[in-house]
N, C-alpha and C positions, 0 to 999 in steps of 0.2 A: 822405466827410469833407470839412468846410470845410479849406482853407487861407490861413495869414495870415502876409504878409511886414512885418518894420520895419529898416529899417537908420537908422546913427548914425556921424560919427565923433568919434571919443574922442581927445583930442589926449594921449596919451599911449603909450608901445607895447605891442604884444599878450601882451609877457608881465606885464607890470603888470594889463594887463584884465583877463584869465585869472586870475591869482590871486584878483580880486576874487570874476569871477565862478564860480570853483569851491567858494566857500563857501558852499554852497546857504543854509545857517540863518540868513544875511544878510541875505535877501533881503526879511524881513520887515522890514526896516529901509529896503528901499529903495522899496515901493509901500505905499501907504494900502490898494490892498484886498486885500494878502494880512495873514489877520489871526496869521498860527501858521504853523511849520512845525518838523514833529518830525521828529527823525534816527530811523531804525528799525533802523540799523544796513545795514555791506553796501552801503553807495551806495544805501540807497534811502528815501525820505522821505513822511511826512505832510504835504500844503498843505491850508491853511485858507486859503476865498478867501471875501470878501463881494462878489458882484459881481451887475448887474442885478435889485436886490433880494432877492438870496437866497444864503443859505451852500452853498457847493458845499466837495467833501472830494475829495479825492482820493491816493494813492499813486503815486511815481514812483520808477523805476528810472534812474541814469545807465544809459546803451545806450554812451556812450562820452567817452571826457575823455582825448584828445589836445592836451596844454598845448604851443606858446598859441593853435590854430589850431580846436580845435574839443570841444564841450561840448553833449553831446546826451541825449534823456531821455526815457522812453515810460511812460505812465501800466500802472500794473499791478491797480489798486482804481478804482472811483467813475468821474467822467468819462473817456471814451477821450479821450486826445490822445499828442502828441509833438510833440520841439522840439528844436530845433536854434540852437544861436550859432555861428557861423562867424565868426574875426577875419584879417582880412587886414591888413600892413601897408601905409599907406599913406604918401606927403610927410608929413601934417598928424598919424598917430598913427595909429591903427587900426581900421578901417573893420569894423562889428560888425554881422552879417547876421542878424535872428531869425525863423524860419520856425516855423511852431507849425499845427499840424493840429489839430483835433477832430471828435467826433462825438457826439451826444446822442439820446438812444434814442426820449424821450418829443416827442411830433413838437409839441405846444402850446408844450412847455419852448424845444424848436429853433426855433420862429418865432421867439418873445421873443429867444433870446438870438441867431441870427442879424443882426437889425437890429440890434442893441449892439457883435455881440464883434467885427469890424474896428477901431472907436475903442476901444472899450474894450483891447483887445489894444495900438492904442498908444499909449494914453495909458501902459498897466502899462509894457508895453518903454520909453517917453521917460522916466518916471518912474524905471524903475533904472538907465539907461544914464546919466539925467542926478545921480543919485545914486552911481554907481559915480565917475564922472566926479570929480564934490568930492572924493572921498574917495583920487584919485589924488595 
Protein backbone atom coordinates (compact mmCIF):
# COMPACT_ATOMS: atom_id res chain seq x y z
CA UNK A 1 0.00 0.00 0.00
CA UNK A 2 1.13 3.55 -0.98
CA UNK A 3 1.27 6.06 1.75
CA UNK A 4 0.53 9.91 1.50
CA UNK A 5 1.09 12.58 4.07
CA UNK A 6 -0.39 16.55 3.81
CA UNK A 7 -0.46 18.63 6.72
CA UNK A 8 -2.00 22.50 6.95
CA UNK A 9 -2.68 24.92 9.61
CA UNK A 10 -5.92 26.17 10.08
CA UNK A 11 -6.04 29.43 12.04
CA UNK A 12 -8.80 28.57 13.90
CA UNK A 13 -9.15 25.74 16.98
CA UNK A 14 -9.62 21.93 16.76
CA UNK A 15 -12.83 21.96 17.74
CA UNK A 16 -14.08 24.18 15.18
CA UNK A 17 -12.11 22.05 12.53
CA UNK A 18 -13.49 18.91 13.69
CA UNK A 19 -16.88 19.81 13.46
CA UNK A 20 -16.36 20.76 10.00
CA UNK A 21 -14.63 18.01 9.25
CA UNK A 22 -16.95 15.36 10.68
CA UNK A 23 -19.48 16.22 8.26
CA UNK A 24 -18.48 13.89 5.84
CA UNK A 25 -21.48 14.82 3.12
CA UNK A 26 -19.55 18.28 3.02
CA UNK A 27 -16.94 17.38 1.53
CA UNK A 28 -18.39 17.40 -1.83
CA UNK A 29 -18.49 20.98 -1.30
CA UNK A 30 -14.99 21.30 -0.58
CA UNK A 31 -12.97 19.37 -3.61
CA UNK A 32 -13.77 19.67 -7.43
CA UNK A 33 -13.05 16.05 -7.69
CA UNK A 34 -15.16 14.43 -5.38
CA UNK A 35 -18.33 14.37 -7.39
CA UNK A 36 -21.25 12.60 -4.80
CA UNK A 37 -21.23 11.27 -1.50
CA UNK A 38 -24.05 9.25 -0.11
CA UNK A 39 -24.57 8.57 3.60
CA UNK A 40 -25.44 4.55 3.86
CA UNK A 41 -26.26 5.02 7.07
CA UNK A 42 -24.04 3.61 10.47
CA UNK A 43 -21.00 5.96 9.77
CA UNK A 44 -20.49 4.72 6.59
CA UNK A 45 -20.59 6.29 3.13
CA UNK A 46 -20.52 6.28 -0.75
CA UNK A 47 -17.60 8.63 -2.47
CA UNK A 48 -17.92 9.50 -6.00
CA UNK A 49 -14.42 10.66 -7.10
CA UNK A 50 -13.39 11.90 -10.81
CA UNK A 51 -9.81 11.70 -10.63
CA UNK A 52 -6.78 10.80 -13.14
CA UNK A 53 -9.39 10.43 -15.81
CA UNK A 54 -11.61 8.09 -14.49
CA UNK A 55 -14.63 7.54 -11.86
CA UNK A 56 -13.42 5.60 -9.07
CA UNK A 57 -16.46 4.59 -6.19
CA UNK A 58 -15.78 3.57 -3.21
CA UNK A 59 -17.34 2.84 0.49
CA UNK A 60 -15.99 4.07 3.74
CA UNK A 61 -16.36 3.14 7.22
CA UNK A 62 -15.51 5.83 10.10
CA UNK A 63 -12.67 3.39 12.10
CA UNK A 64 -12.87 6.31 14.60
CA UNK A 65 -14.00 10.00 15.36
CA UNK A 66 -12.56 11.14 18.57
CA UNK A 67 -13.64 14.94 18.47
CA UNK A 68 -11.46 17.27 18.17
CA UNK A 69 -8.15 15.25 17.99
CA UNK A 70 -8.87 12.72 15.44
CA UNK A 71 -11.11 11.41 12.52
CA UNK A 72 -10.35 8.21 10.73
CA UNK A 73 -11.92 5.92 7.93
CA UNK A 74 -11.16 2.50 6.02
CA UNK A 75 -12.56 1.77 2.86
CA UNK A 76 -15.04 -1.34 3.12
CA UNK A 77 -16.23 -1.56 -1.11
CA UNK A 78 -14.14 -0.41 -4.35
CA UNK A 79 -10.61 1.08 -3.93
CA UNK A 80 -8.62 -0.31 -0.65
CA UNK A 81 -7.60 2.71 1.31
CA UNK A 82 -7.59 4.51 4.88
CA UNK A 83 -7.19 7.90 6.31
CA UNK A 84 -6.65 9.45 9.03
CA UNK A 85 -6.92 13.54 10.22
CA UNK A 86 -5.14 14.07 13.09
CA UNK A 87 -5.57 18.05 14.73
CA UNK A 88 -3.32 19.24 17.07
CA UNK A 89 -3.50 22.59 18.71
CA UNK A 90 -1.25 24.88 17.84
CA UNK A 91 0.02 29.11 18.77
CA UNK A 92 -1.53 29.94 15.21
CA UNK A 93 -4.98 27.36 15.22
CA UNK A 94 -4.63 23.76 14.59
CA UNK A 95 -2.30 21.96 12.86
CA UNK A 96 -4.30 19.25 10.56
CA UNK A 97 -2.23 16.02 9.80
CA UNK A 98 -3.83 13.81 6.74
CA UNK A 99 -2.32 10.46 6.20
CA UNK A 100 -4.23 8.36 3.62
CA UNK A 101 -3.03 4.77 2.45
CA UNK A 102 -4.10 2.85 -0.66
CA UNK A 103 -3.98 0.04 -2.78
CA UNK A 104 -5.01 -0.74 -6.38
CA UNK A 105 -5.26 -4.37 -7.53
CA UNK A 106 -5.05 -3.69 -11.30
CA UNK A 107 -1.18 -3.15 -11.60
CA UNK A 108 -1.52 -0.74 -15.47
CA UNK A 109 -4.45 1.17 -13.35
CA UNK A 110 -1.50 1.41 -10.25
CA UNK A 111 1.20 2.81 -12.61
CA UNK A 112 -1.30 5.58 -13.92
CA UNK A 113 -2.41 6.54 -10.85
CA UNK A 114 0.84 6.24 -8.90
CA UNK A 115 2.65 9.14 -10.77
CA UNK A 116 -0.75 11.35 -10.00
CA UNK A 117 -2.01 10.34 -6.44
CA UNK A 118 0.90 12.17 -4.22
CA UNK A 119 -0.38 15.74 -6.03
CA UNK A 120 -3.34 14.75 -6.65
CA UNK A 121 -3.97 13.75 -2.90
CA UNK A 122 -2.82 17.43 -2.17
CA UNK A 123 -4.15 19.23 -4.25
CA UNK A 124 -7.85 17.24 -2.79
CA UNK A 125 -6.34 17.67 1.07
CA UNK A 126 -5.35 21.85 0.12
CA UNK A 127 -8.51 22.23 -1.47
CA UNK A 128 -10.83 21.06 1.68
CA UNK A 129 -8.54 22.20 4.30
CA UNK A 130 -8.52 25.62 2.34
CA UNK A 131 -12.30 25.35 1.97
CA UNK A 132 -12.87 24.18 5.58
CA UNK A 133 -10.85 27.02 6.40
CA UNK A 134 -13.42 29.95 4.78
CA UNK A 135 -16.03 28.37 6.13
CA UNK A 136 -14.50 28.88 9.79
Amino acid sequence: MATIEHSAILKAPPERVFALLERVEDFVDYSDLIKDIESLGEERYRWHVHAVGMDWTFDVAITESRAPEVLAWESIEGVRNQGCYRLTPVEEGTRVVLTLTYAIRNRLVEKAVARAARPLVNKVSRQILDRVEARL
